[in-house]
N, C-alpha and C positions, 0 to 999 in steps of 0.2 A: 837500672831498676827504679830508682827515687825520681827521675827524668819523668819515663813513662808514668808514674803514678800520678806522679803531678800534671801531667797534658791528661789521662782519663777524667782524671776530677775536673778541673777547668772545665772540658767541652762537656761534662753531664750538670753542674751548676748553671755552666751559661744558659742551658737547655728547661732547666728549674724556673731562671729567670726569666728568657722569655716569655713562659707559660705566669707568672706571676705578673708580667707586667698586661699581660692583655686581658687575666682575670679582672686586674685594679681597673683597667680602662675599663670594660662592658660593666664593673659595677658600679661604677660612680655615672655611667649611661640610666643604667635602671634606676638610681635614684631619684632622677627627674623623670622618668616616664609617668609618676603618678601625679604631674601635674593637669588641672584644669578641671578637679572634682568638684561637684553638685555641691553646692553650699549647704546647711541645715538651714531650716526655718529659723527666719528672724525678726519676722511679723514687725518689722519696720516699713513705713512708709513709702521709702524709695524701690522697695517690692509689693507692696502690695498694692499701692497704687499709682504705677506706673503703666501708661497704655494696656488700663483693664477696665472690664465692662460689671456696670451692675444695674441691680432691677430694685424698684424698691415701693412699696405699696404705704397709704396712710389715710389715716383717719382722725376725725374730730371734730370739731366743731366752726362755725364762720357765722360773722355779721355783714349785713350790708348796712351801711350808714346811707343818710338821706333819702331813704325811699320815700317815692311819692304817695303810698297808700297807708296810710296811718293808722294803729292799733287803736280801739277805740272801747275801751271799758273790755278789754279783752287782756290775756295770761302776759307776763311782763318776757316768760319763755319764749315767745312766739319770736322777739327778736332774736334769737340766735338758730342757726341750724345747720344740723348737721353735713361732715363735707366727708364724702372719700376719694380717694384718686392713687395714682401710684404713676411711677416713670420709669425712665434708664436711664443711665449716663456712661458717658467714657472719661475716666480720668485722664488725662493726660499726664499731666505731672500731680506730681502731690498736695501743689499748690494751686491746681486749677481744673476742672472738669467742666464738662458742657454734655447738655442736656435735654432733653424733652419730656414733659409734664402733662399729667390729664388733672383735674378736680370736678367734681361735681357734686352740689348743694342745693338744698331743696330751702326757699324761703316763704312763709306764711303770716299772711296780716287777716288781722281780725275784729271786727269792728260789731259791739254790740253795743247798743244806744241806753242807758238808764233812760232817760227822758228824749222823746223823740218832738222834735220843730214841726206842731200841725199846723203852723201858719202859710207854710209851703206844703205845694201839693203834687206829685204826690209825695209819702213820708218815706223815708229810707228806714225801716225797721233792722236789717240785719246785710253783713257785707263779710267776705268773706274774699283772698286776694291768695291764690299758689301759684307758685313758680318755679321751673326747675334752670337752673343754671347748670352751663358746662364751659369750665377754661381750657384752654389747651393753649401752650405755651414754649418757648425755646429757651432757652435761658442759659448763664451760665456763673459757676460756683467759685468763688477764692476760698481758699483753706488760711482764717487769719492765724492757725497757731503753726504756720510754718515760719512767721515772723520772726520766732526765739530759734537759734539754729542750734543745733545738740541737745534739742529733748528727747527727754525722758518719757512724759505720758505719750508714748506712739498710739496709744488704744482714744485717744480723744481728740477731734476733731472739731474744727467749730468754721463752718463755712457763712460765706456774706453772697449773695447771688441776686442776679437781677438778670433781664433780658425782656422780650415781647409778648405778649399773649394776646386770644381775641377771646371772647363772651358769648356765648350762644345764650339767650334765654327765653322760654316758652312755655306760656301759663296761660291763666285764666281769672278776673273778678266775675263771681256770685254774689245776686242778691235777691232780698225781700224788699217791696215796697208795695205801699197801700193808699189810696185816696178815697174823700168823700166829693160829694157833686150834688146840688143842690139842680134843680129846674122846674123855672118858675115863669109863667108866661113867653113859655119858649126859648127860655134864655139858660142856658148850664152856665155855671162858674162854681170854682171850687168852695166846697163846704171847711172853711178852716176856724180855727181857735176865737173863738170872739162874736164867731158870726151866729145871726139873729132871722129869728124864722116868725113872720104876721101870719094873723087868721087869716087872713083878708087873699082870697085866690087858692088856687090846690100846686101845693111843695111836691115835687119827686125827689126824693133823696135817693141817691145812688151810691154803693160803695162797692171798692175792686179790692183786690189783692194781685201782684206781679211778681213774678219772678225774672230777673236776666243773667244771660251768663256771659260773659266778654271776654273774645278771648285778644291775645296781644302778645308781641316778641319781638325784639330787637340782637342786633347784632354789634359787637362794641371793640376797639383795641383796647388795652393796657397796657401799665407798665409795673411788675412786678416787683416789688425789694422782699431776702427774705432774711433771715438768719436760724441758721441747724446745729444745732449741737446734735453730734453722731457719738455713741461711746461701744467699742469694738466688742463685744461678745466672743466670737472667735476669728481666724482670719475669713472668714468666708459671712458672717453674721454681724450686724449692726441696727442697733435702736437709737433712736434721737427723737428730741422735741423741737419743733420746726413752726414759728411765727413768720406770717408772712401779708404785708397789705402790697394792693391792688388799687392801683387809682386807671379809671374807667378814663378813656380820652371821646371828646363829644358827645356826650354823656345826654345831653339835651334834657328831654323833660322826663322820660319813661324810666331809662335805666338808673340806678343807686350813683352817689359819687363814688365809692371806694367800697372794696371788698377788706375784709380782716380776717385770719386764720390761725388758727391754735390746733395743730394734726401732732399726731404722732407717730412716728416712721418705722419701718420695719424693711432692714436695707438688704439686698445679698450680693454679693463681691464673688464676682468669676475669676475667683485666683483658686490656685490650688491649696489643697488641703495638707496641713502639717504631717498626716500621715501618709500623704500620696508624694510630697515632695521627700518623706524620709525614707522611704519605699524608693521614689528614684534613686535620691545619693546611695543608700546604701546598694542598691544593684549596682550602680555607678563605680562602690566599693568594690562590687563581690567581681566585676569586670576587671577591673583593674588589675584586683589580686591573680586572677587569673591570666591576664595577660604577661606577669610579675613572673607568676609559676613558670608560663610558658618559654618566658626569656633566661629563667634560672636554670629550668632543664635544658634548653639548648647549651646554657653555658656549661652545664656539668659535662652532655655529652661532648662541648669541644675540647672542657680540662681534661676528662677519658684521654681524649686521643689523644690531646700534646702529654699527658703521661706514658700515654703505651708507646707514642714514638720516643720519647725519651728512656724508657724501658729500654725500648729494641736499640737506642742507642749505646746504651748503659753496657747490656752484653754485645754489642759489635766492639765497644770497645774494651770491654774486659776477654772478646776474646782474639782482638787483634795485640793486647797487652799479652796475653800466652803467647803468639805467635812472635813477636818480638822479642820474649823473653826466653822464648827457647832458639829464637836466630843469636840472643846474645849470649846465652849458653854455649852454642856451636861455636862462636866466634873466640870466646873465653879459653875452651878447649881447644880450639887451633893454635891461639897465640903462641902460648909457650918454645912452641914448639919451631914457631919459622921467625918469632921475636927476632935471634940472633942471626941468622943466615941471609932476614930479611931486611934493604933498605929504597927507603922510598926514592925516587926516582926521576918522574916526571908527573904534573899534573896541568888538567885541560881545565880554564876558567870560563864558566859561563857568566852570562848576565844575567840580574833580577827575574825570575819566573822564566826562564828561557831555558830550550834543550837545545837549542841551533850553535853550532862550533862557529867563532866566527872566523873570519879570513886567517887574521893575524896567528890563531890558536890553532886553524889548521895546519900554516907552514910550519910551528912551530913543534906540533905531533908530529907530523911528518918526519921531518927532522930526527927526533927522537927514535920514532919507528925504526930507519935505515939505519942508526946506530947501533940498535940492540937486535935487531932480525937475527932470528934463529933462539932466543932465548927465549925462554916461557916467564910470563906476565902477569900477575895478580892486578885486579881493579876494583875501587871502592869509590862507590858514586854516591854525593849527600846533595841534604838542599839544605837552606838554613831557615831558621826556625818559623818566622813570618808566614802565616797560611795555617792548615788543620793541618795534622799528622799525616791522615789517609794520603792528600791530596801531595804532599810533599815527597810521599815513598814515590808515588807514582813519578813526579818529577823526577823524580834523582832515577828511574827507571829508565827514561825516556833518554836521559844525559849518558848513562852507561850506555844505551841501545846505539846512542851516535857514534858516540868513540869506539865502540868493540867494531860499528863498521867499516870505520875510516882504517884502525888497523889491520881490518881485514884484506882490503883494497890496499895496503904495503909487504902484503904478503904473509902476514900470520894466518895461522889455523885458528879454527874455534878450539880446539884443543890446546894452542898452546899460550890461550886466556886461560885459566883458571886460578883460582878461583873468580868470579865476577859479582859483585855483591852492592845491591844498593839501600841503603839503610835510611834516607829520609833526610831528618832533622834529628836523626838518635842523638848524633855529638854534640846538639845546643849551640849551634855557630850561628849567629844571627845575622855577622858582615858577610865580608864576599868569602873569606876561607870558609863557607859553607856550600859554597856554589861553583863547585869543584868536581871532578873526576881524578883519583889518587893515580898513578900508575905505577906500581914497585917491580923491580926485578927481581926472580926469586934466583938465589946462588945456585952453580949444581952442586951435589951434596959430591 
């Protein structure tokens, strides 16, 4: 009885642990399946401008230096004029982008005379000089606060940029001008400051007034430097103040030497939005988990089943434990009774997991057989303990089946085997006295 309880328990733990050890494996599996989620916004640099595009528009003010038409008792404002334009760019890295630019500035000179030169003829009374400029240009941006590595202010930026441009410009000089003309015995020349008019013959005095309008345009390279402070508003939004001169190449007599600009920017960054990248990770989340779910429910349904087979193992063996316990019952209650009358005999040795008699053991039954013919034979066939229980009876079933044959072929009846009985590993023999076929002779009473 303590035998048997102790092989039930055994094969329903092992069965326990099995089932624990391939929980432990698939869940240290799912631990890692939540690897490779969506980062949160971290409105650092090396995200936000890395191989992305933005647009960026600006306005303010520009001077041209050197121009050829000179402000002339005219507004001291007339030198500065306003510029707007706007671009795109692709970041590359964080420390460099490259670009394309538009600007365009309207420049006015103006020239009113206090005192006008009537000794030349005719007089320039009033001049008036517009112009519309347009750059367009390539260019490209260094980021110098990528210089300090491990900052802090990621919202500020200060770029240094230079590259190509060309100049379109096309306008117009306006003016008044006025002469006198004297003629005097056939002769015109002009009527200017000083001049003196005799009685003597008949004067024509003549006087005009003109207007001209001229127009003129040239076409120019440059080369632009600029420096922008950009300061980040949100990841997608940026403002900055951006100086930037332009020095004009061949410039010759028409065009200005050099452009100067004072704009301010108004930037937008084609990256996503803190609420649309937190709207990804967390779906990114809500995926995950549910793939999590997915793989927990599979594993409950397979702990289910390794419990219901362990179950159904549990009663095979609690109720092949009745059946053995009531074969040891039967055999308990036989003992007594053939104890004394009965002694053992002859026994047939198998090999390790084997039912085959071999040569040596068959001459040796044999033998035996012709000895005792005629007398009636009890057999008790075991295996020893190594293997399951189930698998062992059947063994030790298989060993009795050979020998009841072999005696049959020396001439025993199936009757005058009895009892024939094979019990396993009941007796706990673990060498070879378990791998055995008993054979007793019973006395006549």
């Amino acid at each position: 009885m303590k035998y048997e309880q102790k092989t039930i328990e055994t094969a329903h733990s092992a069965s326990w642990r099995k089932m624990g050890k391939s929980m432990s494996h698939r869940t240290a599996q799912a631990q890692t399946a939540d690897e490779g989620r969506t980062q949160p916004p971290r409105d650092q640099n090396r995200e936000l401008r890395t191989g992305t595009w933005s647009i960026y528009a600006e306005g303010g003010l520009s001077w041209a230096t050197d121009v050829w038409y000179q402000n002339l008792d005219a507004k001291k404002s007339y030198k500065v004029a306003p510029a707007v334009g706007g671009g795109v760019d692709y970041t590359i890295r964080p420390w460099v982008r490259m670009g394309a630019e538009y600007l365009w500035s309207r420049y006015r000179r103006e020239q009113r005379f206090s005192q006008l030169d009537t000794k030349t003829m005719p007089v320039k009374a009033y001049g008036n000089y517009l112009v519309n400029y347009h750059d367009a240009r390539l260019g490209a941006g260094f980021n110098v606060m990528e210089l300090w590595p491990n900052r802090r202010t990621q919202w500020l930026n200060i770029w240094a940029g230079t590259g190509v441009g060309c100049t379109f410009a096309k306008g117009n000089e306006y003016g008044i001008y006025f002469s006198n003309t004297k003629t005097q015995g056939g002769k015109t020349s002009p009527f200017i400051d000083g001049e003196s008019v005799s009685n003597d013959g008949s004067i024509t005095m003549t006087g005009s007034v003109r207007t001209s309008n001229r127009h003129e345009n040239f076409k120019k390279l440059y080369v632009p430097a600029s420096l922008h402070i950009e300061a980040d508003v949100s990841r997608q939004l940026s403002i900055g103040l951006k100086g930037e001169i332009d020095w004009l190449m061949n410039r010759k007599a028409i065009a200005p030497k050099n452009y100067a600009f004072a704009l301010v920017t108004l930037r937008y960054n084609f990256v996503a939005s803190r609420a649309k990248v937190q709207r990804t990770r967390y779906e990114g989340e809500i995926a995950t988990l549910g793939d999590r779910l997915n793989v927990l429910q599979r594993k409950a349904a397979e702990a289910k089943e390794l419990a219901d087979e362990a179950e159904n193992a549990r009663r095979q063996a609690e109720q092949k434990n009745a059946d053995l316990q009531h074969r040891l019952q039967d055999c308990e209650t036989a003992k007594p009774a053939v104890t004394a009358a009965v002694q053992p005999s002859h026994f047939v040795q198998f090999d390790h997991n084997s039912s085959f008699i071999s040569r040596a053991e068959a001459d040796r039954l044999k033998a035996f057989a012709q000895s005792v013919r005629g007398k009636k034979l009890s057999l008790l066939a075991e295996a020893s303990t190594p293997g399951s229980d189930d698998y062992n009876v059947q063994l030790s079933e298989r060993r009795l089946r050979r020998v009841v044959e072999a005696l049959v072929k020396e001439g025993f009846s199936p009757e005058d085997l009895h009892p024939t009985t094979a019990i396993g590993e009941q007796n706990g023999k673990p060498s070879a006295e378990g791998r055995r076929v008993t054979i007793t002779v019973e006395q006549s009473k």
